[in-house]
C-alpha positions as CSV (number, residue, x, y, z in Angstrom):
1,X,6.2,0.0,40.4
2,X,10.1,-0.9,40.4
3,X,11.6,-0.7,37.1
4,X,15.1,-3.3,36.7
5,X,17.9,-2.5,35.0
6,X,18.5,-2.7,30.9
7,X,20.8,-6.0,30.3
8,X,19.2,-8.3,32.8
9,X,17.9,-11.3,32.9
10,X,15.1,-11.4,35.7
11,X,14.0,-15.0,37.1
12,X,9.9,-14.2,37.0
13,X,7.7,-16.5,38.7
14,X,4.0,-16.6,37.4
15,X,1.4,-18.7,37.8
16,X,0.0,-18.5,34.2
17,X,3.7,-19.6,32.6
18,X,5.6,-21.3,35.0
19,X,6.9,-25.1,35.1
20,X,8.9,-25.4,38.6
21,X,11.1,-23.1,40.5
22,X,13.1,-20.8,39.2
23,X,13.7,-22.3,35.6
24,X,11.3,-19.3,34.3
25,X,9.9,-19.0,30.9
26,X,10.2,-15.7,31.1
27,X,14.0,-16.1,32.2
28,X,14.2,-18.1,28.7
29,X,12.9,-15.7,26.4
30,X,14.9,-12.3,28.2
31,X,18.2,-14.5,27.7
32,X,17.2,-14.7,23.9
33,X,15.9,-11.6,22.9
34,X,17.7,-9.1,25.6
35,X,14.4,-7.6,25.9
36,X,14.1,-5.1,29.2
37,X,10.7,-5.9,31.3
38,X,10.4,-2.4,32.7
39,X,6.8,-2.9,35.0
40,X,5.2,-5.8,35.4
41,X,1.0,-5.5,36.8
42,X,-0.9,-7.9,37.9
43,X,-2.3,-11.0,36.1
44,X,-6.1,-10.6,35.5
45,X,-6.3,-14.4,35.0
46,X,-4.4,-15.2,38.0
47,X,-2.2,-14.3,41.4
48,X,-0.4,-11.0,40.9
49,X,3.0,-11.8,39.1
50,X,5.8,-12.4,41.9
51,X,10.1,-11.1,41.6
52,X,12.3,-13.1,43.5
53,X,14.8,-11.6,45.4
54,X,17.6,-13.5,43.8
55,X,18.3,-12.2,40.5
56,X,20.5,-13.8,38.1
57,X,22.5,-11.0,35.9
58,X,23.7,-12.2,32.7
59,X,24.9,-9.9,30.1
60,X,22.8,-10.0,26.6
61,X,22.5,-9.3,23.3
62,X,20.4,-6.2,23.2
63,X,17.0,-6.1,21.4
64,X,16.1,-3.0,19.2
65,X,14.3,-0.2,21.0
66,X,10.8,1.0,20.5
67,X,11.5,3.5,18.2
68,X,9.2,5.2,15.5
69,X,12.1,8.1,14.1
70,X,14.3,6.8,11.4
71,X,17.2,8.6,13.1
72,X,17.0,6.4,15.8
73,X,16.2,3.4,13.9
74,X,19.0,3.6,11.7
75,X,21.4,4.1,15.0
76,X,20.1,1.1,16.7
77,X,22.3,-1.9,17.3
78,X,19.8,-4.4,18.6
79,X,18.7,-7.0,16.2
80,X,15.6,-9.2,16.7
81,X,16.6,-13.2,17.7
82,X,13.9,-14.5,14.6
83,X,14.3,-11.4,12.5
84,X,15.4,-12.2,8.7
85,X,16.3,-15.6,7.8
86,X,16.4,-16.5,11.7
87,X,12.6,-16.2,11.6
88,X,10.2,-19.2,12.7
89,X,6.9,-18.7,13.4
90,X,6.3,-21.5,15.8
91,X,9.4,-20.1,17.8
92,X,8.0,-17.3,17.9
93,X,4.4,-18.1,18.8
94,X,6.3,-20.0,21.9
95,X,7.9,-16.9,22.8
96,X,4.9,-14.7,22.8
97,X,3.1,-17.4,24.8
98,X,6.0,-16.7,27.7
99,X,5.7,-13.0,27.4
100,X,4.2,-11.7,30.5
101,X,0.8,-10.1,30.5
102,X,0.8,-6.4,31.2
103,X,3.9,-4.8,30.1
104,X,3.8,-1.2,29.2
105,X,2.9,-0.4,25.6
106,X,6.0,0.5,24.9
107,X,8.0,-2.4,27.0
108,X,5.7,-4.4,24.8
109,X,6.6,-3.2,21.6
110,X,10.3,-3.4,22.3
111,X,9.7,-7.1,23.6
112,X,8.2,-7.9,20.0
113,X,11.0,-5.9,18.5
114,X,13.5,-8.5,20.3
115,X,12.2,-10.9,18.5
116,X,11.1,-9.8,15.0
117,X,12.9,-6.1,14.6
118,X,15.7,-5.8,11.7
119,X,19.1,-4.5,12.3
120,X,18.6,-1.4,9.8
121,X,22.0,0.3,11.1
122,X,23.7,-2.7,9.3
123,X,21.6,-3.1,6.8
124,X,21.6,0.1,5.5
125,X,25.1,0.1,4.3
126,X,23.8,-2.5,1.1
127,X,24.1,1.0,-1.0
128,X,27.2,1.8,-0.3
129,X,28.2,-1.5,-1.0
130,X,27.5,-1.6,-4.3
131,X,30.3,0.1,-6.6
132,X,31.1,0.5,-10.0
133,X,34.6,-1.0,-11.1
134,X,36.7,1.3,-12.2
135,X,36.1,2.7,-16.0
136,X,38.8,4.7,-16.3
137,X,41.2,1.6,-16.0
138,X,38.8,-0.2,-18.5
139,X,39.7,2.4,-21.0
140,X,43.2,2.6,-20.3
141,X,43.6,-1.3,-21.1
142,X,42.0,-1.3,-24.0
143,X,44.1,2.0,-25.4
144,X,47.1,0.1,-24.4
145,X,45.8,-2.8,-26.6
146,X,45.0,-0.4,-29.2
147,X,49.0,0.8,-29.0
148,X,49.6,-2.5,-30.1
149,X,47.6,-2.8,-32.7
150,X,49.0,0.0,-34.6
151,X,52.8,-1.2,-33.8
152,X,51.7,-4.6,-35.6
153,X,48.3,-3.5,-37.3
154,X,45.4,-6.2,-38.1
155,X,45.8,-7.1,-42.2
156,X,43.4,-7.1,-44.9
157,X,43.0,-11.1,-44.3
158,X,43.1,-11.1,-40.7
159,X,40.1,-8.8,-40.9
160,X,38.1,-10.6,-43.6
161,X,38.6,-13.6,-41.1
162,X,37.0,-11.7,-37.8
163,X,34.0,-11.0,-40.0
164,X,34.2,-14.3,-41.3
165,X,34.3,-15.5,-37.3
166,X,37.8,-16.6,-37.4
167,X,39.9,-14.7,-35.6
168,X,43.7,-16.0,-35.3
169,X,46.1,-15.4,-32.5
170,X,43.9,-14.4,-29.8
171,X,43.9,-16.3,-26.5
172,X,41.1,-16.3,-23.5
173,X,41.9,-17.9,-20.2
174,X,38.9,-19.5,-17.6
175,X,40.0,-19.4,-14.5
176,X,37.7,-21.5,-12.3
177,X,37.2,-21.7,-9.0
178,X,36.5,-25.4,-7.9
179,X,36.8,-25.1,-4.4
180,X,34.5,-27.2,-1.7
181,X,31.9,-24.1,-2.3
182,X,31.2,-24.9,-5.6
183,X,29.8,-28.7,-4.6
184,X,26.8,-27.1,-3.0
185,X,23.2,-27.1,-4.7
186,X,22.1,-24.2,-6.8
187,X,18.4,-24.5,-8.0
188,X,18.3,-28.7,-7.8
189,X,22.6,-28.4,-9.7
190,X,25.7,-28.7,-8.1
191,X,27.5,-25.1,-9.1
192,X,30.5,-27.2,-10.5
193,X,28.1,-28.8,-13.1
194,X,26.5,-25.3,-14.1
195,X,29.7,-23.9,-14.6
196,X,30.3,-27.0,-17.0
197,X,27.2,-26.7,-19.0
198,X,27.9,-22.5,-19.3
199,X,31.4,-23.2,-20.1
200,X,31.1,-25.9,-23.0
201,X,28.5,-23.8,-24.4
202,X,30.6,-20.6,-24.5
203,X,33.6,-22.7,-25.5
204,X,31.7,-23.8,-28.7
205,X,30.8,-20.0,-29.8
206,X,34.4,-18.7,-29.6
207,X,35.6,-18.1,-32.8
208,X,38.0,-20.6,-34.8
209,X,41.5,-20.2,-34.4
210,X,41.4,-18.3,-30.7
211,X,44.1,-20.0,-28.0
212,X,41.9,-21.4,-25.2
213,X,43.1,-22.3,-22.1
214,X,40.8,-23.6,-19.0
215,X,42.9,-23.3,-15.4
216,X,41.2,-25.1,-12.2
217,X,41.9,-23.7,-8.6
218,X,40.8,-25.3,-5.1
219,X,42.3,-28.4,-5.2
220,X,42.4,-31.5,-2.3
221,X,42.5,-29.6,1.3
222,X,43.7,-30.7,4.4
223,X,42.3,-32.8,7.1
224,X,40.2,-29.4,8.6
225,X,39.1,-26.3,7.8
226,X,42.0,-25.0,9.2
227,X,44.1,-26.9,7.2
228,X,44.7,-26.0,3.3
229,X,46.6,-28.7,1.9
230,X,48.0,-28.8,-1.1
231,X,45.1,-26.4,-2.6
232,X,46.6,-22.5,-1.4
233,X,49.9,-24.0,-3.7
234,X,48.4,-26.1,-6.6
235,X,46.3,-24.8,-9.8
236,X,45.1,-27.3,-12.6
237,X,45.4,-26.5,-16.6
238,X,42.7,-28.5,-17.7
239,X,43.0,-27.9,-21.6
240,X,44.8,-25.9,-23.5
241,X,44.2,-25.8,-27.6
242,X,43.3,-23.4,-30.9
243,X,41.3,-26.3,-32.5
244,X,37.5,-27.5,-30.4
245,X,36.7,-30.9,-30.2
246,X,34.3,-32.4,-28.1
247,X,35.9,-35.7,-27.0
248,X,38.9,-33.5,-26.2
249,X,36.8,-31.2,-24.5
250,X,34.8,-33.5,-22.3
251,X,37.7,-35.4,-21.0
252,X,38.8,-32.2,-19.5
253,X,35.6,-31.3,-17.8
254,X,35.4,-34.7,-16.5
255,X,38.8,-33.7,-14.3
256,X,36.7,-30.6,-13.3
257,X,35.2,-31.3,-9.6
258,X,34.6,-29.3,-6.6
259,X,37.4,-30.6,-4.1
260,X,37.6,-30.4,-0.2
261,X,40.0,-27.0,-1.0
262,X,40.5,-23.2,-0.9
263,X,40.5,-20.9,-3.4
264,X,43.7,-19.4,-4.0
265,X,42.6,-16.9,-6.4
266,X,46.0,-15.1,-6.6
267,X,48.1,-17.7,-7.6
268,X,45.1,-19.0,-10.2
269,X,46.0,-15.9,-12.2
270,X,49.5,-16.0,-11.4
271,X,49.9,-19.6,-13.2
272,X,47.4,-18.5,-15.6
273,X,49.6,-15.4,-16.4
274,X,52.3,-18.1,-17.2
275,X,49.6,-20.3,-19.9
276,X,49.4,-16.7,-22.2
277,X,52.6,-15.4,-21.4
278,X,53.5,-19.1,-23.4
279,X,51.7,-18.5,-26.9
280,X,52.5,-14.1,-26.4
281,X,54.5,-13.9,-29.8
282,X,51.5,-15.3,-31.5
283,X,49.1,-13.7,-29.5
284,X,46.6,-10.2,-30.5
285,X,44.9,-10.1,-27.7
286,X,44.5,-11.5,-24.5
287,X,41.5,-11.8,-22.3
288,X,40.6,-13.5,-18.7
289,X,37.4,-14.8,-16.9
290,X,37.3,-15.9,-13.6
291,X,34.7,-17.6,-12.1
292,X,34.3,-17.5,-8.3
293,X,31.9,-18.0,-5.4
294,X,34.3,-16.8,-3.1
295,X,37.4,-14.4,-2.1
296,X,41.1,-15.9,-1.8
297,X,41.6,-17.6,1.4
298,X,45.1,-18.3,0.4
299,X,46.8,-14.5,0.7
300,X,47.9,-15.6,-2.9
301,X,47.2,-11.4,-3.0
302,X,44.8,-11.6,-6.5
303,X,44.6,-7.7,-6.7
304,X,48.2,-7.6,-7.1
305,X,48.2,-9.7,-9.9
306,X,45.6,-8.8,-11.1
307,X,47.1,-5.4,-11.9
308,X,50.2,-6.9,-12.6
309,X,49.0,-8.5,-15.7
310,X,46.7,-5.7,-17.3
311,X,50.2,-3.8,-17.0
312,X,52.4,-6.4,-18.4
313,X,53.0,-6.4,-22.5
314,X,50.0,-9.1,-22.4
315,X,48.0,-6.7,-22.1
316,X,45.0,-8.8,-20.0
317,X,41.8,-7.7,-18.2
318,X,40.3,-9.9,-15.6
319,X,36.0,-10.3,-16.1
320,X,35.0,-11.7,-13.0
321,X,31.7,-13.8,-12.8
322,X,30.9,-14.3,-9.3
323,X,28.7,-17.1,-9.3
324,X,26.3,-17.0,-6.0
325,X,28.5,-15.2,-3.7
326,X,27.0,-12.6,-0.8
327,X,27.5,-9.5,-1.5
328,X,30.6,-8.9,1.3
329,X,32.7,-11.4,-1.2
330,X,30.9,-9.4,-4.1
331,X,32.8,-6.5,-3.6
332,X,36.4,-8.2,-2.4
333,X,36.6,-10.2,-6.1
334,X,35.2,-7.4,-7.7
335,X,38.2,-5.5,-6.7
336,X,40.0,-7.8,-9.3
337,X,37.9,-7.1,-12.2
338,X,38.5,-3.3,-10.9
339,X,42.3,-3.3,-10.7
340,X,42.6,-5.4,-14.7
341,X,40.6,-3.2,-16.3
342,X,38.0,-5.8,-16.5
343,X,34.0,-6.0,-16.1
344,X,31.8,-7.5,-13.0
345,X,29.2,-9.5,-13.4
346,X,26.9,-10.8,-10.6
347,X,25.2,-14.2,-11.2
348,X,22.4,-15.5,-8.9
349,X,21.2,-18.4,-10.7
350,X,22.6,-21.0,-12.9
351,X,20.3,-20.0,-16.2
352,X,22.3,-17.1,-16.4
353,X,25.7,-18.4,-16.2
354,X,25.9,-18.8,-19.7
355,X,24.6,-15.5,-21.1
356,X,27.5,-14.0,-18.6
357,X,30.1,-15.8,-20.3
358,X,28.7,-15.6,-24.0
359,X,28.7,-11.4,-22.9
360,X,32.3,-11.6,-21.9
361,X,33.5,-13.4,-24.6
362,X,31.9,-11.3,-27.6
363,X,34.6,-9.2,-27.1
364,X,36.7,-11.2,-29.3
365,X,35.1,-10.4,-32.1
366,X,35.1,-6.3,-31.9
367,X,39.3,-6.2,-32.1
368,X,38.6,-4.4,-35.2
369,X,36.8,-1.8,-33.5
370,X,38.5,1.7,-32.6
371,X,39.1,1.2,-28.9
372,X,36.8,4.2,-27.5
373,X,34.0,2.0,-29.0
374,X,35.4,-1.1,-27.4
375,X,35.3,1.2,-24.0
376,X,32.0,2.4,-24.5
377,X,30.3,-0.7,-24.8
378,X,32.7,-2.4,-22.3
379,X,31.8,0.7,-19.6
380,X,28.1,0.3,-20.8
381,X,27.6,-3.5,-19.5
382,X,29.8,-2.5,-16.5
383,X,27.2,0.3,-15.9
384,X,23.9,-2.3,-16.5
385,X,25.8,-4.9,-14.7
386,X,26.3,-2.6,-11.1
387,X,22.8,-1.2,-11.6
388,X,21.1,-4.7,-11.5
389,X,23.5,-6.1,-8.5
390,X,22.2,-2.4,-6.9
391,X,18.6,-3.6,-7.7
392,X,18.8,-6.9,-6.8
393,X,20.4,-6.1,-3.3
394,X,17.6,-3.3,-3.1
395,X,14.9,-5.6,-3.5
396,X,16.0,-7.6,-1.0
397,X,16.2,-5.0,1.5
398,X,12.1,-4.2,0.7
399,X,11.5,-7.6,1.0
400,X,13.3,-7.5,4.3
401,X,11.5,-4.2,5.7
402,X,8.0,-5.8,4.3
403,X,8.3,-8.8,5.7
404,X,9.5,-7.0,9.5
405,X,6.1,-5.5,9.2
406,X,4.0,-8.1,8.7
407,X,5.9,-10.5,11.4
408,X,5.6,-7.5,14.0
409,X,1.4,-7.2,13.1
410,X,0.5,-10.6,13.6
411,X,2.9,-10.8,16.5
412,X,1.1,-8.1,17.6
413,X,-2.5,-9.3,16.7
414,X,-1.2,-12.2,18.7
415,X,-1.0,-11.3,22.0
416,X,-3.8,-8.9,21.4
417,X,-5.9,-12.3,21.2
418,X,-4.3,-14.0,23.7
419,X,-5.1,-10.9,26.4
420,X,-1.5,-10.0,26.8
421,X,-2.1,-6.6,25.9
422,X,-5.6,-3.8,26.3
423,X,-7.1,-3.3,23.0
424,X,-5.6,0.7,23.3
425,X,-2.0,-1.1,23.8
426,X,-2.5,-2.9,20.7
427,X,-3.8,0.2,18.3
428,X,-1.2,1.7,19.5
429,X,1.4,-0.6,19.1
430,X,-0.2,-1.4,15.4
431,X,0.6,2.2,14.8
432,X,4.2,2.4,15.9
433,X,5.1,-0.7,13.6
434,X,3.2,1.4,10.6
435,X,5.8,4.2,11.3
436,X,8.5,2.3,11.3
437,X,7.7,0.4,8.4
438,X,7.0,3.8,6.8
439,X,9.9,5.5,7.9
440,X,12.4,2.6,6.7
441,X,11.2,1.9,3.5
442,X,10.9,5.9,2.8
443,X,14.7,5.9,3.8
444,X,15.9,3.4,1.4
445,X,13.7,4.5,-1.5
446,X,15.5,7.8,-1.4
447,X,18.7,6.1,-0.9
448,X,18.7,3.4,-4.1
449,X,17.2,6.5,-6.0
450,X,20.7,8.5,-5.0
451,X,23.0,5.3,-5.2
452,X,21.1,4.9,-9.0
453,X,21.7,8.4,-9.8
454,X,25.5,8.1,-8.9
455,X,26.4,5.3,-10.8
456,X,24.8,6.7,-13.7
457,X,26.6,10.0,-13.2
458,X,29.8,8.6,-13.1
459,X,29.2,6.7,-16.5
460,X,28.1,9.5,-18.2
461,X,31.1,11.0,-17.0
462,X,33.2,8.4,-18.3
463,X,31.1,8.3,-21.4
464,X,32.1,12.3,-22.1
465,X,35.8,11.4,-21.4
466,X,35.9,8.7,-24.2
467,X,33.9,11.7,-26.5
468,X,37.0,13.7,-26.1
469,X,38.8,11.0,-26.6
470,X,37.5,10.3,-29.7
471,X,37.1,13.8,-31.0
472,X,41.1,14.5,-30.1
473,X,42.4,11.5,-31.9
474,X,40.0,11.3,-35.5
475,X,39.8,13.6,-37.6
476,X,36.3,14.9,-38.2
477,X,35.7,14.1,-41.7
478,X,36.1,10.6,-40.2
479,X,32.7,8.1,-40.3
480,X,31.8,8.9,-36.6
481,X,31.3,5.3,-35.7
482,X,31.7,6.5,-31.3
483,X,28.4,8.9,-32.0
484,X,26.5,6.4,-33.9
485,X,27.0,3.6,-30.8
486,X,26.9,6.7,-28.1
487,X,23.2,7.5,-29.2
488,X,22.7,3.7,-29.4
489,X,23.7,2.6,-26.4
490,X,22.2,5.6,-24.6
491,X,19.0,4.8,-26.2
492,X,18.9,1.1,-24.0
493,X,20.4,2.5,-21.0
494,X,17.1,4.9,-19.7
């Protein structure tokens, strides 16, 4: 029986799927899913299956082979045309009704693979992906912060007022992305209007007498997406003051709205740089959150700045909140938080906006602490933080892998019923998709265990650093307050 080439689109005449001419089904469905039709036999329910001549060659997309070993899985570049978040049943159902009866088992499992099969090769990479900011520059911040604090150290009333929940001549910056992005609909709420609600909460916990400054970016655009306007030069301060009040406070948030713009994340922290850099000789400390969706579209280069301010005399680390973002953007604004000395915090949902920002702004409160502790806890949530993004994206790949399976059996079942396929075919065929299933979801089981293991590896690595740290600079009939938080924290992080 002549075989036709891979990459080929072959125009199949048969009386049991076609419409007219030469405007075949079959055509249709090898154009979509790149699928190679390697023997064709003859129809049982009608005349034997007839190739015209006249072939039409167009090249294609190609679908993932019938393969069963993980090392050729994983190599594959073929990806299925209603695999993932392409799938539709009905679509598919239509498809499998064009598929012609007979194919050779494994013809026919490579034809349901063109429709249903995962790109794995792609896929794969989630794990290393997901990355740790970096700890060591977290530490470094905050014993540059502590240098200052013995050049002009904290006095007996400015303490009595941090316990008290006052704490004077601090100052925290928002940086907020309100580009077109943040318009669209999180769980029945615009982002903008989550962000809102997180923010005047948080707002209202900071304690009294702390410099707050709220700086929108993403302004008007242009007339297309190819056009930025005004919004890659223009950022908004909103509100600026030591003393909360709500009218105040709500006529600012009432001039904070998603626009038609970009997000030019650089220049958000530049200008931002310039609101502390303002109130620096009454400033203590200085801290920054950004909230994004999105990387800077701009070139406004944010990782320069970013770095650029944790090494000026402010002093400032940069927690980024990214707010509903994939995880390709993840990892380009997490950069930020990773080059300031800051944390990352990945946020799915709007319910947990506001526990982000309450986490990141705690921090205003434990000045008083020595600054190993400050890193400890500070590399501790960084560590928690990473290990949940690594779990959420891990979970996602399961359900991905799961769900593969279950599309390719009752695709399979399918044209099992609808006589496409000998019952041998389809046991057969039902075995091949249990490997594969096997074989993936054995793969990246072993691979989040590693990716887990690493990230805790390097904390405890970090964690031993800030122990020497701490041993080096205190003398040991010193209360051991880094031990007592060490076995704390260690405690919750199992």
């Amino acid at each position: 029986m002549r075989k036709l080439p891979l990459k080929q689109v072959i125009c199949v005449t048969a009386a049991s799927v076609l419409m007219s001419g030469c405007s075949s089904v079959v055509q249709q469905i090898q154009e979509t899913t790149g699928n190679e039709i390697r023997k064709v036999e003859e129809s049982k329910a009608s005349a034997p299956t007839e190739i015209k001549s006249k072939q039409v060659v167009k090249e294609i997309h190609a679908s993932p082979g019938p393969h069963t070993k993980i090392a050729d899985i994983l190599q594959d570049p073929g990806k299925g045309s209603f695999s993932g978040d392409s799938f539709n049943q009905s679509k598919v159902y239509q498809a499998l009704d064009q598929m012609p009866i007979g194919l050779e088992r494994d013809a026919a499992f490579q034809y349901l693979l063109g429709l249903l099969g995962e790109n794995y090769k792609q896929l794969v990479t989630v794990y290393d992906d997901v990355e740790m900011v970096d700890l060591q520059e977290q530490a470094r911040v905050l014993s540059e912060i502590a240098k200052d604090h013995q050049e002009k150290p904290l006095t007996a009333e400015e303490q009595a007022a941090i316990h008290a929940g006052a704490v004077k001549n601090n100052q925290i910056l928002f940086l907020i992305d309100a580009s077109r992005s943040m318009g669209k609909d999180l769980q029945g709420k615009r982002k903008i209007e989550w962000i809102k609600d997180a923010l005047t909460q948080a707002t209202k916990a900071i304690p009294k007498g702390t410099q707050v400054h709220v700086r929108m970016f993403g302004k008007e655009g242009g007339v297309d997406d190819k056009d930025p306007g005004q919004s890659c030069k223009d950022t908004s301060l909103l509100y600026s003051g030591v003393e909360w009040t709500a009218p105040v406070w709500s006529k600012s948030m009432t001039r904070l709205e998603s626009k038609e713009g970009w997000n030019p994340v650089g220049l958000a922290i530049q200008e931002g740089t310039k609101d502390l850099s303002a109130h620096k000789e009454k400033s203590y400390e200085n801290r920054v959150v950004l909230i994004t969706d999105g990387v800077d579209k701009c070139n406004t280069n944010p990782n320069q700045q970013a770095k650029q301010l944790s090494e000026s005399d402010l002093h400032a680390a940069i927690n980024v909140i990214s707010f509903g973002s994939n995880l390709q953007e993840e990892k380009q604004v997490s950069s930020i938080a990773g080059q300031s000395g800051g944390e990352f915090i990945s946020i799915k949902n709007g319910e947990k906006l506001t526990k982000a920002l309450q986490s990141v702004t705690k921090e205003i409160r434990q000045m008083d602490s020595p600054w190993q502790v400050r890193a400890l806890e500070k590399s501790e949530k960084t560590f928690q933080n990473t290990r949940d993004q690594l779990k959420d994206q891990h979970q996602k790949l399961s359900e991905v892998t799961k769900n593969e399976q279950e599309h390719l059996e009752a695709a399979n079942e399918y044209i099992y019923n609808q006589s496409k396929i000998e019952k041998t075919d389809y046991e057969r065929i039902g075995q091949w998709i249990d490997q594969r299933y096997e074989q993936v979801d054995g793969h990246i089981q072993k691979q989040y265990k590693k990716s887990d293991g690493k990230l805790r590896k390097d904390w405890l690595s970090q964690v031993d650093n800030l122990e020497k740290s701490w041993d080096k600079t205190n003398p040991k009939n010193t209360p051991n307050t880094f031990a007592e938080k060490k076995t704390e924290i260690l405690g919750d992080a199992k």
